[in-house]
C-alpha positions in Angstrom: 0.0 0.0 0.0 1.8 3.5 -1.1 2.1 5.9 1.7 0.5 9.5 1.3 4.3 10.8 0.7 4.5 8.3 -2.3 1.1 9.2 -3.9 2.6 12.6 -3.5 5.7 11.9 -5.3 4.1 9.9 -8.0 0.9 12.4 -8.6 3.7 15.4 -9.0 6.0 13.3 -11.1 2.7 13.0 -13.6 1.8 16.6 -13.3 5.1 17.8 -14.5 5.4 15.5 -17.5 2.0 15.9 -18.7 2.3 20.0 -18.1 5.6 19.5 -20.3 4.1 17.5 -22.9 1.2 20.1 -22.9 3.7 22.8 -23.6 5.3 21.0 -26.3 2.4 20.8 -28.2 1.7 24.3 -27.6 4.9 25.3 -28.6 5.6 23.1 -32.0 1.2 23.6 -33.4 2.0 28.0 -32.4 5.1 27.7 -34.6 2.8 26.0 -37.4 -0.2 28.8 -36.8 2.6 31.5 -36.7 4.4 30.8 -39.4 1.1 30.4 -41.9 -1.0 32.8 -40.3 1.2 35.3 -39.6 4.2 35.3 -41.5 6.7 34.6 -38.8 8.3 31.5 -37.3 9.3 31.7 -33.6 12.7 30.7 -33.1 13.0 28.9 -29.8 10.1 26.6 -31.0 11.7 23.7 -32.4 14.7 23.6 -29.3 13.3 24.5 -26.4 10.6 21.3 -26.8 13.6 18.9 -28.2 14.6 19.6 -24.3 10.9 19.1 -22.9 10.9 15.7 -24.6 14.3 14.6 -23.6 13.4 15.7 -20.4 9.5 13.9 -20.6 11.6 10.8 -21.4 13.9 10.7 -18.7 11.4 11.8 -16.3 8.8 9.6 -16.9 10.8 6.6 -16.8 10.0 5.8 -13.8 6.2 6.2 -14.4 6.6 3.9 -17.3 8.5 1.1 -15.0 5.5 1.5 -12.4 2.8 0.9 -15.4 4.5 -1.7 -17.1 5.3 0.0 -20.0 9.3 -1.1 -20.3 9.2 -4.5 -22.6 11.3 -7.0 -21.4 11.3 -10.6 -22.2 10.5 -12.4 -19.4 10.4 -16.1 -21.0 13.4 -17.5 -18.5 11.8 -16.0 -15.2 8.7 -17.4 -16.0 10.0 -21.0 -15.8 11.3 -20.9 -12.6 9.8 -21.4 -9.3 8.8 -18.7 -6.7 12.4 -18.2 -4.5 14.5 -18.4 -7.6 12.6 -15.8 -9.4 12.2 -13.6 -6.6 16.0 -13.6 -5.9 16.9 -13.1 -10.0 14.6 -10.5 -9.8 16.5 -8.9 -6.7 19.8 -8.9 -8.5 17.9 -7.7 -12.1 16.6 -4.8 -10.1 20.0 -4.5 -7.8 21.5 -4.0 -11.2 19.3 -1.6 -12.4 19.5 0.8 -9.2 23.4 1.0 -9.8 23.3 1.4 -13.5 20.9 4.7 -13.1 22.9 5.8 -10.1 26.1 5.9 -12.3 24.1 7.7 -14.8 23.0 10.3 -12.3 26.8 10.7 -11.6 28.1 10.9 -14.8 24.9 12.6 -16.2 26.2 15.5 -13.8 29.7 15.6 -14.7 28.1 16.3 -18.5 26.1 18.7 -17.1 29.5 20.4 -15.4 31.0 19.8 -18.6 28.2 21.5 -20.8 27.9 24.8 -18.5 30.6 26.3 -20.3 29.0 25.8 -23.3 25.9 27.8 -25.1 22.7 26.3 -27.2 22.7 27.0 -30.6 19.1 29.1 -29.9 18.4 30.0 -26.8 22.0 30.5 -25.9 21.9 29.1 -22.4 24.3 26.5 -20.8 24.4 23.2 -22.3 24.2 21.8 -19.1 20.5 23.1 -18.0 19.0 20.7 -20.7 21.6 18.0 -19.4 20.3 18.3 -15.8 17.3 15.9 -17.5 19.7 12.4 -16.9 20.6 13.1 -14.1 17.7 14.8 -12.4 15.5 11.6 -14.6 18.3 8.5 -13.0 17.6 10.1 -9.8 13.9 10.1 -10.0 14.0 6.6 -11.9 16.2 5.4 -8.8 13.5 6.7 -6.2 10.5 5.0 -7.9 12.4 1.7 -8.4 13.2 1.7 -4.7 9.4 2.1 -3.8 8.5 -0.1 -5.4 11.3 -2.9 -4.8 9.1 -5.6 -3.1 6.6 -5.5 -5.6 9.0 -6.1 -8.7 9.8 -9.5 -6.3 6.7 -11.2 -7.2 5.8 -9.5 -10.5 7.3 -9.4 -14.2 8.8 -5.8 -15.0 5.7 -5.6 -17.9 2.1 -6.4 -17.5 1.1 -6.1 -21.3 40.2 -0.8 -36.6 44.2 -1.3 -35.4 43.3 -1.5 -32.0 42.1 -5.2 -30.7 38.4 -4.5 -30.3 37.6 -7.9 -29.0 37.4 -7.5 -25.6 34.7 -4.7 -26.1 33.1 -6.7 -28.5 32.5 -9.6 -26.0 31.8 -7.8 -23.0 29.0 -5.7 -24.9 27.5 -8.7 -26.4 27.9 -11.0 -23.1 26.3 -8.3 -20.4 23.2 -7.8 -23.7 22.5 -11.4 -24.2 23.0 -12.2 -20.7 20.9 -9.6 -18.7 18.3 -9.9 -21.8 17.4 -13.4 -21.1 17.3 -12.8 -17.4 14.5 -10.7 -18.2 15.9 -6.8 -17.7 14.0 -4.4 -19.6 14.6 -4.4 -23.0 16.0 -0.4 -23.1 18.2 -0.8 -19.6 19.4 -4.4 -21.1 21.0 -1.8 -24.1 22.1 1.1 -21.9 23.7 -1.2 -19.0 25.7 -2.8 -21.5 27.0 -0.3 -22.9 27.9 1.4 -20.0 29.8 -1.9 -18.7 31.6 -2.4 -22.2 32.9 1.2 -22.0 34.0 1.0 -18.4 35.7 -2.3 -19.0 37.6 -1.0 -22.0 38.7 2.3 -20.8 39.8 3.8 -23.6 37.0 6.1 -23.5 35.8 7.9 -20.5 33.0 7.4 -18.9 31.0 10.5 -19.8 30.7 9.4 -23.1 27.6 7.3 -22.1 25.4 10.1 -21.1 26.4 12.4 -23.8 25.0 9.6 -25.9 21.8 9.0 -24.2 20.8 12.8 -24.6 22.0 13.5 -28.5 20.3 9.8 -28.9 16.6 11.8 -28.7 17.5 15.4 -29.1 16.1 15.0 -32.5 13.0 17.7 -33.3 12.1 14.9 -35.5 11.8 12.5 -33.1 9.2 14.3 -31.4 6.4 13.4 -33.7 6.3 9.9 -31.4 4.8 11.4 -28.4 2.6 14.1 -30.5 0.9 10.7 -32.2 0.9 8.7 -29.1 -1.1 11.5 -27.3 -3.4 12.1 -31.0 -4.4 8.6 -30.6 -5.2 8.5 -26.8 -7.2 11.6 -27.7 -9.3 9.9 -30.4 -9.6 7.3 -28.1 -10.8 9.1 -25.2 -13.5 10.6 -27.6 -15.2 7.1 -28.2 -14.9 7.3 -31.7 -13.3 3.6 -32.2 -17.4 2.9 -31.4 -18.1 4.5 -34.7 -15.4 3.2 -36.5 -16.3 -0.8 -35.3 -20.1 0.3 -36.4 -19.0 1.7 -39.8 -16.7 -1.4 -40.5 -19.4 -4.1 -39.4 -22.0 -1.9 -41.8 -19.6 -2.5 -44.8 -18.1 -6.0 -44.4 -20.2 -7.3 -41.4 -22.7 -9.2 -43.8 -19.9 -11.0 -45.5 -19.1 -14.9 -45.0 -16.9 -14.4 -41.6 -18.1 -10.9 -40.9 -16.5 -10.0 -37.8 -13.6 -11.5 -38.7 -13.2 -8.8 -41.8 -14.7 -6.3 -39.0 -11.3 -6.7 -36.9 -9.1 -6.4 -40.2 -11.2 -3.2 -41.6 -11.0 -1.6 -38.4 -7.6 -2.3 -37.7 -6.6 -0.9 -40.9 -9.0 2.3 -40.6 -7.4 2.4 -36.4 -3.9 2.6 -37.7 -4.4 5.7 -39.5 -4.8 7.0 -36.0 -2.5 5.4 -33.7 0.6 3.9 -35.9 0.9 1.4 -33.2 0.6 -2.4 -32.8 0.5 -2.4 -29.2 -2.4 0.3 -29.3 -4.4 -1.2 -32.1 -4.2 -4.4 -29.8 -5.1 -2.6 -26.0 -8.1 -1.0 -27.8 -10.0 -1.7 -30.3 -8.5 -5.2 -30.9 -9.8 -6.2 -27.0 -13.4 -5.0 -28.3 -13.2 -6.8 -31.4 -12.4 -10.0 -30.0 -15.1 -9.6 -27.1 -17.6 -9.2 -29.9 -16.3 -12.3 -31.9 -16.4 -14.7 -28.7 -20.2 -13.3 -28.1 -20.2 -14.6 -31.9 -19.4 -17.7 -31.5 -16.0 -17.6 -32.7 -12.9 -19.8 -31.1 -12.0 -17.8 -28.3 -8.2 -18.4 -29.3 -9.1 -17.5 -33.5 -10.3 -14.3 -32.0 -7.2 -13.3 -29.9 -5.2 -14.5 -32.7 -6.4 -12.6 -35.4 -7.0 -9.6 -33.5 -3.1 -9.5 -32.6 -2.5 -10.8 -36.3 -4.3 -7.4 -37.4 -2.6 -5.2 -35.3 0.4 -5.5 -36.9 -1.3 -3.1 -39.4 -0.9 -0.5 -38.0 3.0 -0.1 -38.1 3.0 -0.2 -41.6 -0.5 2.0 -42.4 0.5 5.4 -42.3 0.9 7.3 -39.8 3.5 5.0 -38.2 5.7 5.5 -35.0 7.9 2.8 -35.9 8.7 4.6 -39.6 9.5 8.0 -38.0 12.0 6.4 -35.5 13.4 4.2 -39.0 13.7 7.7 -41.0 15.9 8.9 -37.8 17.8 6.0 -37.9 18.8 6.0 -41.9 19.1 9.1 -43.5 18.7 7.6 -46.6 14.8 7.8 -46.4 12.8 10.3 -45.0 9.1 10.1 -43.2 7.3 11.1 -45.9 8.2 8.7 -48.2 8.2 5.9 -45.7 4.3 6.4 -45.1 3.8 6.6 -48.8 5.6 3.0 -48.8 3.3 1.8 -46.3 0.8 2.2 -48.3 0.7 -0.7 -50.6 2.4 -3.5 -48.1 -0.5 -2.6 -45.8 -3.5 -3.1 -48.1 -2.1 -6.6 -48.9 -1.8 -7.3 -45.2 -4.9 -6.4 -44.4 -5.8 -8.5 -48.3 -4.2 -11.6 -46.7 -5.7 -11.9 -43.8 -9.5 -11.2 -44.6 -8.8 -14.0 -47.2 -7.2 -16.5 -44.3 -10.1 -15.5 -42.2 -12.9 -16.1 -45.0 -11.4 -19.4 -45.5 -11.1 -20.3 -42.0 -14.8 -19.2 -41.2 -16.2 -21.3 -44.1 -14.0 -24.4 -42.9 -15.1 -23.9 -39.1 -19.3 -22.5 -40.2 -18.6 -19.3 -38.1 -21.9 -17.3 -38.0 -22.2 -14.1 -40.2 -24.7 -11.4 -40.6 -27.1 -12.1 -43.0 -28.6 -8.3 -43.4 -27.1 -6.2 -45.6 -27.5 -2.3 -44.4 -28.8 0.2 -46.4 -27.5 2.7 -47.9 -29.1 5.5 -45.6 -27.8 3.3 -42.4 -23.9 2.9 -44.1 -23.7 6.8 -45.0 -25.2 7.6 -41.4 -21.9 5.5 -39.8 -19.7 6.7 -42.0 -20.8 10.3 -41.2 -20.2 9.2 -37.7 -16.6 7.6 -38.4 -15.7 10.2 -40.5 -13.6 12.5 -37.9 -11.6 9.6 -37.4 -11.1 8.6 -41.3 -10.2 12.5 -41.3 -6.9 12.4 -39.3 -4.7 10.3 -41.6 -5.7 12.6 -44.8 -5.2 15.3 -42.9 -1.3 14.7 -42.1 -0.5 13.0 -45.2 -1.8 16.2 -47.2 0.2 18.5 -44.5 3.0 16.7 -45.2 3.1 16.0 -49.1 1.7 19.6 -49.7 4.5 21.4 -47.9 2.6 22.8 -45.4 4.3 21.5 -42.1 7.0 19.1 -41.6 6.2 15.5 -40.2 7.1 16.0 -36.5 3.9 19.5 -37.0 2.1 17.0 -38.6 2.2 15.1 -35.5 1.1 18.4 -33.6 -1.4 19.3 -35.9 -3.2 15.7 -35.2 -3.0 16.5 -31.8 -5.2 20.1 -32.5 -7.5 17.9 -34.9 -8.2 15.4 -32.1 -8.9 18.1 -29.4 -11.0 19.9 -31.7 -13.1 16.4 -32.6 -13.6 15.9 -29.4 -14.8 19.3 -27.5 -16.5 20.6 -30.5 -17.6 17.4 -33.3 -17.8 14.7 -30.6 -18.4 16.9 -27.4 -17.3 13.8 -25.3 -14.3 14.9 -24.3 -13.8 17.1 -21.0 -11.2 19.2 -19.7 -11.3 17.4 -16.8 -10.2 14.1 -17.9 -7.3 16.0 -20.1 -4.9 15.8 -17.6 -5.6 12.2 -17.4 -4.6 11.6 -21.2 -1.7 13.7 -21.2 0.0 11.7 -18.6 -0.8 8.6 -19.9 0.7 9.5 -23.4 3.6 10.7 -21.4 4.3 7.7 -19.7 3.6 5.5 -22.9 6.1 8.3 -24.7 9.2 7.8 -22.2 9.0 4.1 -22.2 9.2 4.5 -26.3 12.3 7.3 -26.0 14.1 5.5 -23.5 14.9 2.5 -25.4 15.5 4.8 -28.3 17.7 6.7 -26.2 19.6 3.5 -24.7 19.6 2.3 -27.9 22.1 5.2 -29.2 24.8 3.9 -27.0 24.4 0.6 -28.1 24.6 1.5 -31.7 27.5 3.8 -31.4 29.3 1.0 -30.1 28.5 -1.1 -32.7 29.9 1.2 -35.1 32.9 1.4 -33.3 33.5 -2.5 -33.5 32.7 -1.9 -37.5 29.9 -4.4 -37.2 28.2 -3.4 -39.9 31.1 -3.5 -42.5 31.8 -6.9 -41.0 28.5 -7.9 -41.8 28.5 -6.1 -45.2 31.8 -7.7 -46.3 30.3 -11.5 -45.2 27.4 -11.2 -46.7 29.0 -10.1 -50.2 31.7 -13.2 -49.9 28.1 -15.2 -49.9 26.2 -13.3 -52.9 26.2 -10.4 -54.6 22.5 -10.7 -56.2 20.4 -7.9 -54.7 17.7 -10.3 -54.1 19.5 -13.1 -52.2 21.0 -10.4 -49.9 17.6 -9.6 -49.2 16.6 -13.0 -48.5 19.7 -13.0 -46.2 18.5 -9.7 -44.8 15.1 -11.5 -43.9 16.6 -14.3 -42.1 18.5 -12.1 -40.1 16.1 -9.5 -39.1 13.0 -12.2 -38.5 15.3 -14.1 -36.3 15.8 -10.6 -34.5 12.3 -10.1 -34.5 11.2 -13.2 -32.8 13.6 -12.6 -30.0 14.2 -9.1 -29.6 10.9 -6.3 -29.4 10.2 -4.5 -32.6 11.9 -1.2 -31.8 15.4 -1.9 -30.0 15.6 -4.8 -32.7 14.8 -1.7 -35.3 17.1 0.8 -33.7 20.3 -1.9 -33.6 19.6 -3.2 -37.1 19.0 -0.5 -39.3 22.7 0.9 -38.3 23.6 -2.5 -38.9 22.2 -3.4 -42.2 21.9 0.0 -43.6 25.7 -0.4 -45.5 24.2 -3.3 -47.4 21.5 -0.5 -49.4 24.5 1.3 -50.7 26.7 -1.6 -51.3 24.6 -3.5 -53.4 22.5 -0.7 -55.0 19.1 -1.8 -53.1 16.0 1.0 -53.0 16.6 2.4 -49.6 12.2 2.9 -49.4 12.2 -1.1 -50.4 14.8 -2.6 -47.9 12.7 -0.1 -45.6 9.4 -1.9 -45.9 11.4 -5.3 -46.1 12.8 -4.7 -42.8 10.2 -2.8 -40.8 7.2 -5.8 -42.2 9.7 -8.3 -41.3 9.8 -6.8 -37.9 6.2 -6.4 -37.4 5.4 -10.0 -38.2 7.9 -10.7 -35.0 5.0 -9.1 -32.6 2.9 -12.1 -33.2 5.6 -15.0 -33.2 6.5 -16.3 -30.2 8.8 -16.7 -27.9 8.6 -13.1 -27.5 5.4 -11.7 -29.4 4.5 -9.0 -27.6 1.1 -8.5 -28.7 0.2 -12.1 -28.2 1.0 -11.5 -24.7 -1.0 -8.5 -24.5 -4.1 -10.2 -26.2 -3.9 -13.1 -23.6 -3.7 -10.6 -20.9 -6.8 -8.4 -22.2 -8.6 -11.3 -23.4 -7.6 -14.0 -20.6 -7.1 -16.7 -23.3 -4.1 -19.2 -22.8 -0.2 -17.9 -25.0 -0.1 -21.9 -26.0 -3.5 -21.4 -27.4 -2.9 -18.2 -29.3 -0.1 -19.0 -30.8 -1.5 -22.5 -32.4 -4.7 -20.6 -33.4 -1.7 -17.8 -34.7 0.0 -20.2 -37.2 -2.3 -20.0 -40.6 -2.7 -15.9 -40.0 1.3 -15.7 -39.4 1.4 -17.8 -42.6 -0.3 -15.4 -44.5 1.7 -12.6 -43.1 4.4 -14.1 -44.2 3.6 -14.5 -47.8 3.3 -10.7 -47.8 6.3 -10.9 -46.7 7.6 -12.7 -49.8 5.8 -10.7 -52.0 7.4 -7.5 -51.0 10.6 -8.7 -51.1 10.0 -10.2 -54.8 7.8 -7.4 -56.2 9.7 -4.0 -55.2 7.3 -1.9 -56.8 4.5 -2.9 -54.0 6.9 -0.8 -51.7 7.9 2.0 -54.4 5.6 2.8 -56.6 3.7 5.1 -55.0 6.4 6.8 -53.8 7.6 6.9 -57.1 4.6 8.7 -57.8 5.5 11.8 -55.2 8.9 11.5 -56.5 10.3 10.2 -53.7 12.0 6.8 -55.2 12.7 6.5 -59.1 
């Protein structure tokens, strides 16, 4: 039970990151109204909330360990019995405290560092904006110390010429090692390299911090927590209700009708929240409740409705393409969600078809009725703020109008706007409410993107990526076989590693092999990014499976048999993309952005 003094601590910690959220919206959608309204741009705009959100990341990681929002994989702890686990879990969270507290530490000698130096805008110390890691570490430390004893019994989510070989194996070792002990996915990257670079000495140790803050100050970047908070918004408005109603009006009277339901809406839900993890949580929980009422196999309906939730990273708008674009500047977000474009239609293609032949094989019930027209145009009237929101950033963007990360902020004003004055469900009072919880979903999402940095600039060091580039060209040089290689690789990744750290290290990584063997940087993109996707469903890790057996209190064994012929399917997309480029390119090609 928390004391009054922790409620205290934990209901402030909230308050500041949603206010500093709230302010970064405010700042970013101004510069947009400013700049098109009134002819000016103001200048602080786009640096003063790179800090806020390097700051909401740090800040809020603690939040996000207390909600279960750090992915980990927890597939060894789980097979153990109660005192082994609880004492693994010590040491896990033992390890933890010290790695945060020696961020905290060197986090302020950066900050000492940086107070001699000026901001390229606001012309203040670097080392104000620096105070975030270790002022964050600090905070992180305090929350993981309340709530120590509970972490005991629960998992840590509920959803060159030098001789770099002693690096090399320390890095991989402490990864590997404190990954399948079950440390959160983001620490497991920033722990190791912190060790690795302490071990090898040969740089110091400030390094690691300096890392962990250029990682995410990236104005770019910020278009993650700006769609995170546009889709808790639409959420929060009810009007996945009038999406569900609109889908089961079009497709609902169709042999296995609620089956293309839960592909439709997940399609039409991605243009809104660009996230598997959401898409699953919301709407795919209500979809498969509605399925079992149905009739359908209670495990067919978790597994498709974690099968179509992997639309949603590829449907524009999608979080996992931003944080690609800022990983490889060979492609940029704009012509990533053009990309999307085609791979997600056939997703969505390939599982209606697996679910219209499972429904026949299995005689699962479908709606006989077909709705009127009056009754379809009155649902699509009501799900039309909601189809709105993805034609309203993609026009922003391919227009010129605002770049990406505005775009982000301008579905943020949309989304308010739907739901005070369209809607009229949504309340100031429950505001606050929203913003924190797209805070807290936004620092667990930045922190691993921050850790990640570390990890990835160490990989570079050790040349791992011309390693790989040079032993994959011994094998082949057809483009096509590399990309088959490619796929191995990354699908192995996927099934062990979550989608974005696995993302973040590989792109680095594999990125050399686009210019070495002349392969359309948009195509190895979509290769690599539906590859990844497909891991959310495959076990052992799938991340959404798990979340769909939480939500929908069906068996993970059960899932993932009922899983097999959707994943199938998924797969042969897979194959088809890789085979036919121009599902990936050629609408980009048609904005100019690939030729």
């Amino acid at each position: 039970m928390a004391t009054p003094a922790e409620k205290l601590f934990v209901r402030v910690n909230q308050w500041i990151v949603a206010s500093m959220l709230g302010v970064m919206f405010i700042l970013v959608f101004a510069n947009v109204v400013t700049r098109y309204c009134l002819g000016f741009s103001i200048a602080t705009s786009e640096e003063v909330s790179t800090f806020l959100m390097i700051a909401i990341t740090y800040l809020g990681a603690g939040l996000a360990l207390r909600e279960g929002r750090h992915a980990s994989i927890d597939f060894l702890q789980d097979r153990l019995s109660e005192t082994p686990r609880r004492v693994l879990r010590a040491f896990l969270g033992g390890a933890l405290l010290l790695f945060f507290l020696l961020l905290a530490y060197f986090g302020v000698k950066l900050c000492i560092l940086g107070w001699s130096q000026e901001t390229s805008v606001t012309q203040i110390p670097r080392g104000i904006p620096y105070l975030a890691l270790p002022i964050g570490s600090v905070v992180f430390a305090i929350h993981l110390a309340l709530i120590f004893k509970q972490w005991l019994v629960r998992s840590w989510e509920q959803v060159g010429p030098e001789d770099e070989s002693g690096m090399t194996t320390v890095l991989f070792l402490v990864f590997f090692l404190t990954l399948a002990l079950g440390l959160p996915v983001s620490m497991t990257m920033g722990l190791s390299g912190m060790v690795a670079v302490l071990v090898d000495g040969r740089f110091p140790a400030v390094v690691v911090p300096q890392h962990l803050f250029n990682g995410i100050s990236s104005f770019p970047l910020m278009a993650v927590p700006f769609f995170v908070l546009a889709a808790d918004l639409m959420t929060a408005t009810g009007l996945t209700a009038s999406l569900m109603q609109f889908a089961n009006n079009l497709v609902g009277h169709i042999r296995g009708g609620l089956g293309h339901v839960n592909v439709l809406v997940s399609m039409l839900f991605a243009g809104v929240s660009g996230s598997a993890l959401a898409d699953a949580a919301g709407p795919g929980a209500i979809e498969m409740s509605m399925m079992r009422k149905a009739g359908y196999d209670a495990a067919y309906a978790g597994a498709l409705s974690a099968a179509t939730a992997t639309i949603g990273p590829i449907i524009p708008p999608s979080i996992l393409m931003v944080i690609y674009a800022i990983s490889d500047a060979r492609v940029t977000v704009a012509g990533l969600f053009l990309a999307g474009i085609g791979p997600g239609i056939l997703l969505a293609l390939a599982l209606a078809a697996m679910n219209h032949w499972i429904s026949i094989r299995r005689g699962y019930v479908f709606r006989s009725r077909r709705p009127g027209l009056g009754e379809l145009t009155r649902s699509f009237g009501r799900a039309l703020p909601s189809l709105g929101l993805p034609f309203v950033i993609m026009a922003g963007i391919l227009g010129g109008m605002f770049t990406p990360t505005e775009a982000a902020a301008v579905a943020v004003a949309y989304s308010l706007l739907v739901g005070f004055f369209l809607s009229r469900t949504l309340r100031w009072g429950n505001l606050v409410e929203v913003f924190t919880r797209s805070s807290v979903t936004s620092a667990g999402v930045l922190l691993i993107v921050s850790m990640a940095s570390i990890f990835s600039w160490l990989l570079t060091i050790l040349q791992v990526p011309q390693a790989l580039a040079a032993g994959i060209a011994n094998l082949t040089t057809s483009p096509i076989l590399v990309m088959v290689l490619v796929a191995v690789i990354v699908f192995l990744c996927g099934m062990l590693i979550d989608t974005l750290p696995a993302l973040i290290i590989l792109v680095p990584v594999l990125g050399p092999l686009v210019d070495k063997f002349h392969i359309d940087p948009l195509y190895f993109a979509m290769a690599v990014v539906l590859n990844l996707t497909i891991g959310l469903v495959t076990p052992p890790v799938g991340p959404v499976l798990f979340v769909i057996s939480t939500v929908g209190r069906v068996r993970f064994e059960d899932l993932v048999k009922a899983a097999i012929p959707l994943i199938a399917a998924e797969m042969v997309v897979l194959i088809a993309v890789i085979v036919l480029p121009p599902i990936s390119t050629f609408i980009p090609m048609l904005f100019g952005f690939t030729h």
